[in-house]
C-alpha positions in Angstrom: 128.0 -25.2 57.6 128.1 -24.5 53.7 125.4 -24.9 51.1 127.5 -27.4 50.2 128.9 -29.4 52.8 124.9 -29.4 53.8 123.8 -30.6 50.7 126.9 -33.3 50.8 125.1 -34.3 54.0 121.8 -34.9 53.0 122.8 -37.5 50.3 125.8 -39.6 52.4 122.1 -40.8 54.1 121.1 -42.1 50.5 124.4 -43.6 49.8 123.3 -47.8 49.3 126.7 -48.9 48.2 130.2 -47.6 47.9 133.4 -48.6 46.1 136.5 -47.3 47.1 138.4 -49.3 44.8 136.4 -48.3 41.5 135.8 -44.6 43.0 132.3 -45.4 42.3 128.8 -44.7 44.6 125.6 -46.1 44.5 122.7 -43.5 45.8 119.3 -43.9 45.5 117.3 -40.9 46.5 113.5 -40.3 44.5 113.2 -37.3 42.2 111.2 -35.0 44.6 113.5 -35.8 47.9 116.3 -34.2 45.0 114.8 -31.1 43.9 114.3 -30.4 47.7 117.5 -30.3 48.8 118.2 -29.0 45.8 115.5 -25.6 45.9 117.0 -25.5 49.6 120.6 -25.8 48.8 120.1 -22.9 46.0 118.6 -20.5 48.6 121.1 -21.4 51.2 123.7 -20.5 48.7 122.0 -17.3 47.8 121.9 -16.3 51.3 125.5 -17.0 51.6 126.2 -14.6 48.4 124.2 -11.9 50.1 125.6 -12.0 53.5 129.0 -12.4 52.0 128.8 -9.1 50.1 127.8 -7.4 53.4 126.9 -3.8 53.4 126.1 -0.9 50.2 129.5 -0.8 48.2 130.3 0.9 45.1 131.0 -0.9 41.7 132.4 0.9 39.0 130.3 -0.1 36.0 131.4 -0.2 32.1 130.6 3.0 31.8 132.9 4.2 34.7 129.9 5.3 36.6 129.9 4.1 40.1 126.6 2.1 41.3 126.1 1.1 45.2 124.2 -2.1 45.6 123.4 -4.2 49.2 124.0 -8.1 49.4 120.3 -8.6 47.7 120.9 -6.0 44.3 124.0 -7.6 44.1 122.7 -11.4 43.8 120.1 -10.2 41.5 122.2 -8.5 39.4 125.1 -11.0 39.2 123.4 -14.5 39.5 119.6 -13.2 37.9 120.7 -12.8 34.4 118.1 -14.6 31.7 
């Protein structure tokens, strides 16, 4: 199961009303329940970026050096920017 399709299943149980005609649905869920499924959807995903990249590989940088980075240097480098 995906970050996603997890997350997707922890709110259907918050769903109070639905219209299929309007395209419209009704959840109620309280502000901390959120931000915890959202702090543990966010590190799901980030485990599925690391695991995805898999081993050291090379990247050729804008310099046209070549830099080898694991899953973790990877997500930091890519997703960490402030």
């Amino acid at each position: 199961m995906t970050s996603i399709e997890w997350l997707d299943e922890q709110i259907q149980e918050y769903v109070i009303a639905a219209d299929h005609v309007a395209n419209t649905m009704v959840i109620q869920i309280s502000f901390e329940e959120y931000m915890d499924f959202k702090r543990q959807a966010k590190e799901m995903h980030k485990q599925e970026i690391i695991d995805a990249h898999g081993e050291e590989q090379s990247y050729l940088q804008h310099d046209l050096s070549w830099k080898r980075m694991n899953g973790e240097q990877y997500y930091q480098e890519t997703f960490k920017k402030d």
